[in-house]
C-alpha positions as CSV (number, residue, x, y, z in Angstrom):
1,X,95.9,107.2,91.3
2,X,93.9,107.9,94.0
3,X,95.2,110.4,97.1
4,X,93.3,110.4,100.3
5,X,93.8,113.2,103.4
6,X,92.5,113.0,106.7
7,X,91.8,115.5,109.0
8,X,90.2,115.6,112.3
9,X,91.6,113.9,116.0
10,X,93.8,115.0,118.7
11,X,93.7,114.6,122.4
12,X,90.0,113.9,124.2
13,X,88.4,112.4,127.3
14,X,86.9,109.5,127.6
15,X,83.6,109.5,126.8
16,X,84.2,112.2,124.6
17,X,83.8,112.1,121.0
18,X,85.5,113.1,117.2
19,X,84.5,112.9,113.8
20,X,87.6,112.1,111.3
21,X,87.1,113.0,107.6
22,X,88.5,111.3,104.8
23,X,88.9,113.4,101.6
24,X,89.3,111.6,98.1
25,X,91.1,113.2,95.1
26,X,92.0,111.8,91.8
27,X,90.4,109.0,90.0
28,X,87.4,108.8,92.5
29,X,85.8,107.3,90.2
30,X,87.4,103.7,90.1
31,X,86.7,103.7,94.2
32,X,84.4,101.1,94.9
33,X,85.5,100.9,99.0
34,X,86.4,103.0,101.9
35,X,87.4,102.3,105.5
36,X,89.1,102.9,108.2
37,X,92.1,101.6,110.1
38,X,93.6,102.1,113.6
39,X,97.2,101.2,114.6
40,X,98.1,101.3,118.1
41,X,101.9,101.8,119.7
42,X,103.4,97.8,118.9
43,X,100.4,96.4,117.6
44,X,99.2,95.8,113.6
45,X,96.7,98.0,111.8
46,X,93.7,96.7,112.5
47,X,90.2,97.1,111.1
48,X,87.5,99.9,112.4
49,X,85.2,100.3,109.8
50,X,84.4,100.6,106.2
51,X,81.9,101.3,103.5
52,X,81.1,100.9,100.1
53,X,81.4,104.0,97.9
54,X,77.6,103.5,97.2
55,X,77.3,103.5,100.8
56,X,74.2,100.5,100.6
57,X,76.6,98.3,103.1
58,X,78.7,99.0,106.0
59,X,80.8,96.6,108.5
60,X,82.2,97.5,112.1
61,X,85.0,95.6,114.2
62,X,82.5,94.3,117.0
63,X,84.1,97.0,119.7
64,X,83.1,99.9,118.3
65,X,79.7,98.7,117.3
66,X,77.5,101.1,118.6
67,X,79.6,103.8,119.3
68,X,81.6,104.4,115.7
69,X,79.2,105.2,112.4
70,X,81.0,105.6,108.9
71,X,79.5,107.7,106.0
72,X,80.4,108.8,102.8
73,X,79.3,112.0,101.1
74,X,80.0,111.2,97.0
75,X,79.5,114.8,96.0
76,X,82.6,115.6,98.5
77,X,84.5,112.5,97.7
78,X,84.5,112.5,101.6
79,X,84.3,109.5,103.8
80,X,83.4,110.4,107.4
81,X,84.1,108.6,110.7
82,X,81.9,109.9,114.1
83,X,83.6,108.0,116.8
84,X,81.6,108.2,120.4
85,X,81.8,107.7,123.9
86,X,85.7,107.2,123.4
87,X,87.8,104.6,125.3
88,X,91.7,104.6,126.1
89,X,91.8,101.7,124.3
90,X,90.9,103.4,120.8
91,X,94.3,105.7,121.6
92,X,95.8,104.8,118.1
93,X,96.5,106.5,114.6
94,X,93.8,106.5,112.5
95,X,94.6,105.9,108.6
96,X,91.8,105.7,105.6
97,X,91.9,103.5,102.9
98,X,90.4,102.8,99.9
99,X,90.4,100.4,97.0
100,X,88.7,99.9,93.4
101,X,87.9,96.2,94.0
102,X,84.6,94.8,93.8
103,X,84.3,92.1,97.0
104,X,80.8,90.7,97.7
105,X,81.4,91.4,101.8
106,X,83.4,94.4,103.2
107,X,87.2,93.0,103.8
108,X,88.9,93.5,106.9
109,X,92.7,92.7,105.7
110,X,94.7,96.5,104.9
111,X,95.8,94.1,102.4
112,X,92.9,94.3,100.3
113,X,93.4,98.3,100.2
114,X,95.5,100.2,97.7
115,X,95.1,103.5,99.0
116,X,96.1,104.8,102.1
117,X,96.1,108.5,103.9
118,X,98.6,109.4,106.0
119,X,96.9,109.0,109.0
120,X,96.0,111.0,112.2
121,X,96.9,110.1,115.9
122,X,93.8,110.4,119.0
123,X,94.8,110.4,122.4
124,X,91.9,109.3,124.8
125,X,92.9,109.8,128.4
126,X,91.0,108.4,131.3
């Protein structure tokens, strides 16, 4: 079993900017992915970002490309997400996920993740 915990958002500007970490205990080990989902108010959890534990390949939803950057840190077990020059429109809750799977590209489905944290809310207001 994996358990992941989050910290980091809250309530910004836009144009302002966070940095969400992503925390990893347990059989660490057996992680071979990492990313990051957003769910907004009525909508699905959609796909941010993600990573390979290795951290050799990344892959961004086209609107925060640019402006969002995912890194891991595999002494920490830590995944961390530095979101910039924030929109209204990334007002969601912000959940990690992981998984142990091996895929050739990064997958974009939260059904290819086991692992979830609990998640964390950001507020940007214009």
């Amino acid at each position: 079993q994996v358990q992941l915990v989050e910290s980091g958002g809250g309530l910004v500007q836009a144009g302002d900017s966070l940095r969400f970490s992503c925390v990893a205990s347990g059989r660490t080990f057996s992680l071979y992915l990492m990313s990051w989902f957003c769910q907004a108010p009525g909508k699905e959890r959609a796909f941010v970002a993600a990573i390979r534990w290795s951290g050799v390949m990344t892959r961004y939803r086209d609107s925060v490309k640019g402006r969002f950057s995912i890194s891991r840190d595999n002494d920490k077990a830590t995944v961390t997400l530095q979101m910039n020059s924030l929109k209204p429109e990334d007002t969601a809750v912000y959940y990690c996920a992981a998984d142990g799977s091996y895929t050739i590209e990064l997958p974009t489905s939260p059904h290819a993740y086991e692992y979830w944290g609990q998640g964390t809310q950001v507020t940007v207001s214009s």
